[in-house]
N, C-alpha and C positions, 0 to 999 in steps of 0.2 A: 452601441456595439452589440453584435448578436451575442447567441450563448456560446455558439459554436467557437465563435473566436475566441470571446474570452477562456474558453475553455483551452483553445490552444495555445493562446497566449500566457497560459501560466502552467503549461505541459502535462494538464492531466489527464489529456490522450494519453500521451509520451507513457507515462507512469500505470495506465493501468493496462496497456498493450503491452508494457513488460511485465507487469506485476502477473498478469494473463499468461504469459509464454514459461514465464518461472517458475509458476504452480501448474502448468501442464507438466512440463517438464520432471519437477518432484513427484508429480501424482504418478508417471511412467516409471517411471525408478522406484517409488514408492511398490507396485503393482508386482514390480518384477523382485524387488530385492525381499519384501518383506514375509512372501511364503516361504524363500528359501530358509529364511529365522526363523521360521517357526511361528511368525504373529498368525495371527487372525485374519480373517476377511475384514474385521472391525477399525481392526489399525489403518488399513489402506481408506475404510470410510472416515474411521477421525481425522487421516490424513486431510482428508478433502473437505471435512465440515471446517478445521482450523481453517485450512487456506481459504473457503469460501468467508468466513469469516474476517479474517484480517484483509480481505478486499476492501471493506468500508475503510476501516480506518490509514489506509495507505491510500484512497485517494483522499480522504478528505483531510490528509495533512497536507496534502500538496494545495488541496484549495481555500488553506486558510491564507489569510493576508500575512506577509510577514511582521513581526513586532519588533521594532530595531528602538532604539535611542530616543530618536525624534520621536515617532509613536507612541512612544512610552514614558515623555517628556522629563526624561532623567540629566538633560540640562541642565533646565529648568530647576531641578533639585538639587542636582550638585553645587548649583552657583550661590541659593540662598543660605 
């Protein structure tokens, strides 16, 4: 299986094409709302370091395997 696939087979396109469009989005509003406040130029760049930031770890929750029961062989442990 290529990477492409498996990549979309567990939707972390999906996730970081929105995670992308939702930190555009806050960074615009950020931009507009927050000299009206009175912040800074700073605030609009923390704005954009968190979000650049929490990009990592929003996709690669998506890319970890999930840990259910079986995986985790808590059967296996309940039964002895």
């Amino acid at each position: 299986m290529s990477l492409f696939a498996e990549l979309k087979r567990r939707n972390v396109l999906r996730v970081a094409i929105a995670y992308t469009a939702a930190a555009w989005m806050l960074i615009q509003v950020a931009d507009i709302i927050f000299p009206r406040l009175g912040l800074s130029d700073t605030a609009v760049t923390n704005t954009i370091l968190v979000l650049a930031i929490g990009f990592i770890p929003a996709v690669q929750g998506i890319c970890r395997p999930n840990l259910n029961c079986s995986a985790l062989n808590c059967r296996n442990a309940l039964e002895k």
